[in-house]
C-alpha positions in Angstrom: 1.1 16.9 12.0 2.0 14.9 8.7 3.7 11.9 9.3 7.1 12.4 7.9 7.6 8.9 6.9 4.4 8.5 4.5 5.1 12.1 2.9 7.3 12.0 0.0 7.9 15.3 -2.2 6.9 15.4 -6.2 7.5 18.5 -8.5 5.5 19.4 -11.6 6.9 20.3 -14.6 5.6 21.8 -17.8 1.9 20.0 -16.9 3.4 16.5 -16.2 4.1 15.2 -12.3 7.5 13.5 -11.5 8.9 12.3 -8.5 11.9 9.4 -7.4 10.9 6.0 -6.9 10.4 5.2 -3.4 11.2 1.0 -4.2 13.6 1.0 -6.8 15.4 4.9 -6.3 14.9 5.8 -9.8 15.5 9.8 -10.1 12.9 11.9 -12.0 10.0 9.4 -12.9 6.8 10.6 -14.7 4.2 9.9 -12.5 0.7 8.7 -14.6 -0.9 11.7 -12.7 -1.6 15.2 -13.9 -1.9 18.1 -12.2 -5.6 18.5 -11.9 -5.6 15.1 -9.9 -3.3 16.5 -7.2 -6.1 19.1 -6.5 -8.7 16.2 -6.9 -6.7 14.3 -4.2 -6.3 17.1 -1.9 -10.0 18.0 -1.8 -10.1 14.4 -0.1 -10.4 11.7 -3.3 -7.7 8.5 -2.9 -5.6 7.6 -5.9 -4.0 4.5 -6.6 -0.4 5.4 -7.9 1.7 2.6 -10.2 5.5 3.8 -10.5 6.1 3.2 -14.1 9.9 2.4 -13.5 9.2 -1.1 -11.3 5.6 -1.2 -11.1 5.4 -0.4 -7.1 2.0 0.5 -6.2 1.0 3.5 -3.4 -1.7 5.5 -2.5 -2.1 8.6 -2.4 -4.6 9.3 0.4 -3.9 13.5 0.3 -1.2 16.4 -1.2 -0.3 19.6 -0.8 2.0 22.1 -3.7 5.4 19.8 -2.4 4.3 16.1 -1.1 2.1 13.5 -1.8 0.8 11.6 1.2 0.6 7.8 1.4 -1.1 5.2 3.1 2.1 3.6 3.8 5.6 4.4 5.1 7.8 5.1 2.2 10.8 6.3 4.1 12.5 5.8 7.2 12.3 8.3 10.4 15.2 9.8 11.4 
């Protein structure tokens, strides 16, 4: 099972990757990662993620076609 609190959901648009800040709650931030990396990182390769909106760093340790999973919590349970 997924752990809920280190999934958090992206959508693609038109070729580019956005997604809300998990640190500073900005709505609809381009991610710097394109499409073709989201298959990359669910085929098992780890990418380091820099949120362009206040420079909070993740990574992305897997995905699927709705989240990006983390290495850390980025939201709370329940």
């Amino acid at each position: 099972m997924i752990p809920f609190e280190r999934a958090w959901p992206y959508d693609v648009m038109m070729k580019d990757v956005f997604a809300s800040c998990p640190f500073c709650g900005t709505d609809n931030v381009l991610l710097p990662l394109k499409p073709r990396e989201i298959k990359e990182i669910s085929q098992g390769k780890k990418k380091l993620l820099v949120f362009p909106c206040c420079h909070g760093k993740l990574t992305v340790v897997d995905a699927d076609q709705d989240y990006l999973l983390t290495d850390t919590a980025v939201r709370r349970r329940g």
